[in-house]
Wavefront OBJ file of the C-alpha trace (Angstrom):
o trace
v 22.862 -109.509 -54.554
v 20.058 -110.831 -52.435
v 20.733 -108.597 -50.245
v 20.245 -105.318 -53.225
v 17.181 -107.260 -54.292
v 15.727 -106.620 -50.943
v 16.396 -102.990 -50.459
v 15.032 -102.326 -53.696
v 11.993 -104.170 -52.777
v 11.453 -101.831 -49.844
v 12.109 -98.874 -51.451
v 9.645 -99.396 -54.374
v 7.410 -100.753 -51.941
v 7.242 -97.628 -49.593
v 7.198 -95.388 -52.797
v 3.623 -97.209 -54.085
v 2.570 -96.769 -50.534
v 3.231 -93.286 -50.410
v 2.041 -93.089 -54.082
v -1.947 -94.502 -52.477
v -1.361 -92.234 -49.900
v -1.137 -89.348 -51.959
v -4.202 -90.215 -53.962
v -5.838 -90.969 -50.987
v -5.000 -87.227 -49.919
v -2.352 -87.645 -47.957
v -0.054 -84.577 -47.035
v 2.441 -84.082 -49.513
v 6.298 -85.027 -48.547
v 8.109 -81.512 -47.079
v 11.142 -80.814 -49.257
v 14.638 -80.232 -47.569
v 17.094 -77.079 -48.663
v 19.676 -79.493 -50.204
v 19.277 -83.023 -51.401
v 23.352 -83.609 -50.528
v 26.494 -82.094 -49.344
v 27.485 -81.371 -52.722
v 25.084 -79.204 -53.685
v 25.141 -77.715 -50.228
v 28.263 -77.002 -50.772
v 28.290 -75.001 -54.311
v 25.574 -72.691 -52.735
v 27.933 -71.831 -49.940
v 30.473 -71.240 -52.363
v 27.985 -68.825 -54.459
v 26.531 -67.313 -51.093
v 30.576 -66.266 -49.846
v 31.386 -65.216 -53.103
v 28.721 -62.872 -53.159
v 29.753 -61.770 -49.900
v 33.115 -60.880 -50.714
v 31.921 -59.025 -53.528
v 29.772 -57.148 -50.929
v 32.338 -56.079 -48.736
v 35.121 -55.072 -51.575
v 32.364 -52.719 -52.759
v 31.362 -51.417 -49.433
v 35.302 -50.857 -48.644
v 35.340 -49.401 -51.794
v 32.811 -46.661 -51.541
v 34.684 -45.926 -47.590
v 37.687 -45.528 -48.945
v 35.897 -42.703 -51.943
v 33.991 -41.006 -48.726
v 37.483 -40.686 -46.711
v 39.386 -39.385 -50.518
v 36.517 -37.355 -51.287
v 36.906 -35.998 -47.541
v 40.660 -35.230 -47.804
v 40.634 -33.842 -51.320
v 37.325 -31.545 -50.670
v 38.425 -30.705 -46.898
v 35.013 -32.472 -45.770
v 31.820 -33.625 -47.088
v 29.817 -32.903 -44.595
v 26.378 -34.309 -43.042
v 24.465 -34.653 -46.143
v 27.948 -36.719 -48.018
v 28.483 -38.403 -45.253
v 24.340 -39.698 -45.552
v 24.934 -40.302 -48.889
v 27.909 -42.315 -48.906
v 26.219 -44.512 -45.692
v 22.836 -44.971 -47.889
v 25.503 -45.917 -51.117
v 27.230 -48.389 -49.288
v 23.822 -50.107 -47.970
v 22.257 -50.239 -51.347
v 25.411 -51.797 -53.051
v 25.604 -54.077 -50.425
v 22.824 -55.320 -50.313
v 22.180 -55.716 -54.274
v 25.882 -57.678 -54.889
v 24.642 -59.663 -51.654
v 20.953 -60.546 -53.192
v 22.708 -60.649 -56.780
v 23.548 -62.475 -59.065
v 21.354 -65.547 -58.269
v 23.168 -69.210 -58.387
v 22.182 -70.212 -61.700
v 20.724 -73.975 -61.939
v 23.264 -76.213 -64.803
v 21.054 -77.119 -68.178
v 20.550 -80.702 -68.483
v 23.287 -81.079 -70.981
v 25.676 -79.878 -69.025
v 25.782 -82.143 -65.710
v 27.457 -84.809 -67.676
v 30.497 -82.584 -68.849
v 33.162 -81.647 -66.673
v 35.073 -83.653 -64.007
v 33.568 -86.720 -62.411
v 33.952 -85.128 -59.077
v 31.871 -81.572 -59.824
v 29.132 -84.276 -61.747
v 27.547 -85.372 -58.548
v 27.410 -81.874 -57.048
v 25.814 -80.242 -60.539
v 23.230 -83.381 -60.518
v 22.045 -82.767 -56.902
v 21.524 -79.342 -57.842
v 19.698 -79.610 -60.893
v 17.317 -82.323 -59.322
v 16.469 -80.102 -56.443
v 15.316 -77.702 -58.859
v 13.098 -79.892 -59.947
v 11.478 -81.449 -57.077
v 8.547 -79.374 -57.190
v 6.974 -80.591 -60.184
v 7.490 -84.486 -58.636
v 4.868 -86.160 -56.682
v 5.675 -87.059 -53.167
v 7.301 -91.134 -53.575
v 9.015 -89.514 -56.310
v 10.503 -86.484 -53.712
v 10.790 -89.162 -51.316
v 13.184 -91.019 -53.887
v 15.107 -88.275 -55.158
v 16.287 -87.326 -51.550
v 17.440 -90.888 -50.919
v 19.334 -90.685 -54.235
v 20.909 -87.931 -53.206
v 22.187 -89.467 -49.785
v 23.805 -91.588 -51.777
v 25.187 -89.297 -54.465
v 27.263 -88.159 -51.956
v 28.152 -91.533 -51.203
v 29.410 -92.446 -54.665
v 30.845 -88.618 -54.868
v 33.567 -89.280 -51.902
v 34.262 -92.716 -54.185
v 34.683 -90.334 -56.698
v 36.923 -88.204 -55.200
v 39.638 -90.871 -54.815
v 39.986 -92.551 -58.641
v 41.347 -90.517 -61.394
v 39.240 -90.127 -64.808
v 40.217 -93.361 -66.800
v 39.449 -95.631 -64.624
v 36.878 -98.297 -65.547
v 33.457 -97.714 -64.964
v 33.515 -93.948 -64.500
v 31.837 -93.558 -68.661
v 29.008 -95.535 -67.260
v 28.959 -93.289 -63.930
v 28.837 -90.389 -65.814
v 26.102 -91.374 -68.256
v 24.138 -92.952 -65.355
v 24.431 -89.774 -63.090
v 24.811 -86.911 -65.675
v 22.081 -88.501 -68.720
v 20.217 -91.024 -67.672
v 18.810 -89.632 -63.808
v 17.960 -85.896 -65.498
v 16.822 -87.125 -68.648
v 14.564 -89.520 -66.491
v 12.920 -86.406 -64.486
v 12.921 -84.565 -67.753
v 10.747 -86.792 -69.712
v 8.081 -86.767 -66.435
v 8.052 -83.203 -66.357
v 6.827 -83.041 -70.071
v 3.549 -85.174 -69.014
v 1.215 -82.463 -68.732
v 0.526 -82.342 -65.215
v -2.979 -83.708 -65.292
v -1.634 -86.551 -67.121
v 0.716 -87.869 -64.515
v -1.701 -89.239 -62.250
v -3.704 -91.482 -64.759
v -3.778 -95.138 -65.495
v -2.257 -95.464 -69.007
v -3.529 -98.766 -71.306
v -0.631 -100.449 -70.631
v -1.081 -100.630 -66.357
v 0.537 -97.744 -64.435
v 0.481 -94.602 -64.748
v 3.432 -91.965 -65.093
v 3.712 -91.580 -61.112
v 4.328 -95.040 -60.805
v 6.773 -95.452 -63.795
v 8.768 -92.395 -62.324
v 9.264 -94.083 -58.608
v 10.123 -97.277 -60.058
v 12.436 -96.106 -62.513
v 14.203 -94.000 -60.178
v 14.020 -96.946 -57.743
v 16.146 -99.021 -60.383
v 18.440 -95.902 -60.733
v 19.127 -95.793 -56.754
v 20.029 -99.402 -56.931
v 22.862 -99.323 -59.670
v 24.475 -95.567 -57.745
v 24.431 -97.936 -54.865
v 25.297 -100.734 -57.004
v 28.457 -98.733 -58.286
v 29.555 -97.558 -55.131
v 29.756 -100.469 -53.811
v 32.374 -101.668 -56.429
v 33.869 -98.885 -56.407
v 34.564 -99.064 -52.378
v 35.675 -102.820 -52.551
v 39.257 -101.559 -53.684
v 39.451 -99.605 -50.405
v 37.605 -102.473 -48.542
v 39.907 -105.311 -49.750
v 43.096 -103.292 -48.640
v 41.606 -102.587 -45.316
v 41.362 -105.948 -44.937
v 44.837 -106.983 -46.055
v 46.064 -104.289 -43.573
v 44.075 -105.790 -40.394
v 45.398 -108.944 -41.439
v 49.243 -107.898 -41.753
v 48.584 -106.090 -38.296
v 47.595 -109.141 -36.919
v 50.594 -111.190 -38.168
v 52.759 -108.040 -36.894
v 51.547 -107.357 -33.584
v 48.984 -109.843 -32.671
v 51.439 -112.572 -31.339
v 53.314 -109.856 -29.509
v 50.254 -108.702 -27.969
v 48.500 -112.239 -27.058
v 52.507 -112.839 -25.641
v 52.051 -109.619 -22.833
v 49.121 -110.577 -22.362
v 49.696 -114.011 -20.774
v 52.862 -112.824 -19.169
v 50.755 -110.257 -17.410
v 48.603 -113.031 -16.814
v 51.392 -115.314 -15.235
v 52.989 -112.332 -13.360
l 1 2 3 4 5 6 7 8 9 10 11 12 13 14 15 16 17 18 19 20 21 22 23 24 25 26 27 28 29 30 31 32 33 34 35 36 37 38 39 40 41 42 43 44 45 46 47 48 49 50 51 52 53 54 55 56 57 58 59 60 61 62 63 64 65 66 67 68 69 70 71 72 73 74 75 76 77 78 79 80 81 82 83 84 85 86 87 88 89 90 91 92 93 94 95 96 97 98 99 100 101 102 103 104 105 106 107 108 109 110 111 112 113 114 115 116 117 118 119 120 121 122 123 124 125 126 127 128 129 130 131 132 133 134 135 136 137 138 139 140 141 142 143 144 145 146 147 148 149 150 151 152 153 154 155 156 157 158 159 160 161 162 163 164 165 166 167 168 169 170 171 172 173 174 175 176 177 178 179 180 181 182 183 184 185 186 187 188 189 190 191 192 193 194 195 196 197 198 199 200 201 202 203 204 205 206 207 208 209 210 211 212 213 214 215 216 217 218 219 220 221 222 223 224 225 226 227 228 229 230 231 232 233 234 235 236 237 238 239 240 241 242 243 244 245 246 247 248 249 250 251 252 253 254
């Protein structure tokens, strides 16, 4: 616990720095393609199915040329242009189209735990733009270990306890967190409110609390897997470590 305490220390410590830095104008964080391999992977997914499409249609209008060629003895030059220029243009508008559509907010929490993390990383990457740069900063580390909790995720079935607070943690309470920023009109964001703070700062330190329970709750969900590693080392030891430590000084002796 001390140990959580510390890391989230850091974390909320580097995102004020970066949050004076900014103000200071300092160079805005770069943004990556893909927050985590989950949302990597769904736009690979989109990207070959578009392809396929592609290349069914382009088959498609090659096989037409080569019926229309039987059936009409030839089509000449000019069909033969035609049918080239066809291909190219559906082609290339089933591989440019349709364009991977970003889930609504209300729908990252439905579905199965394991497409939550995936549809979560997706919809926050949409919305990095409108974050300032400790905020950015943040969201990429969260999704480092989105991924983390996702290949938890993968391995427990949907009733087991704790995955209600996983999804309302992951699918609610991160998204609605960026949504209620992005309503601050932007020139708002930056000021001091009455109170101390101003939105920025709320924003990195909330989502500084939210990186700490994902990590929090992949932790306990790993210590299953960790415990029966354990218990396997030690039965491997009672199996085969007397054996071993037996050659060994015969070896020695020999």
């Amino acid at each position: 616990m001390a140990d959580d305490a510390r890391d989230s220390d850091r974390i909320l410590a580097a995102a004020r720095q970066s949050l004076v830095e900014q103000r200071a104008g300092g160079r805005r964080v770069a943004t990556r393609a893909s927050i985590g391999r989950r949302s990597a992977q769904l736009k690979r997914q989109h990207l070959l199915a578009r392809f396929r499409r592609a290349l069914i249609a382009v088959a498609g209008v090659v096989l037409a040329t080569i019926a229309a060629g039987w059936v009409l003895n030839g089509i000449g030059l000019g069909g033969l242009f035609l049918a080239v220029i066809g291909a190219m243009v559906i082609g290339g508008v089933l591989l440019s189209y349709p364009r991977m559509t970003v889930p609504e907010p209300d729908q990252l929490a439905q579905g199965s735990l394991r497409s939550i993390v995936g549809k979560t990383e997706l919809w926050l990457e949409s919305q990095r733009r409108a974050l300032p740069a400790p905020a950015v900063g943040l969201i990429d580390h969260i999704g480092v270990q989105l991924d983390a909790l996702g290949l938890q995720l993968d391995r427990i079935g949907e009733d087991q306890p704790g995955t209600t607070e996983i999804r309302k943690l992951v699918g609610e309470d991160l998204p609605g967190l960026v949504r209620t920023y992005t309503a601050i009109p932007p020139h708002l964001r930056a000021e001091p409110r009455p109170g101390g703070g101003s939105p920025d700062s709320a924003l990195a330190e909330s989502l500084t609390r939210i990186s700490g329970e994902i990590d929090s709750m992949t932790r306990q969900l790993a210590s299953g897997t960790i415990d029966e590693l354990a218990i396997k080392a030690r039965y491997l030891d009672y199996k085969y470590g007397g054996a071993l430590e037996d050659k060994s000084g015969d070896s020695a002796t020999g």
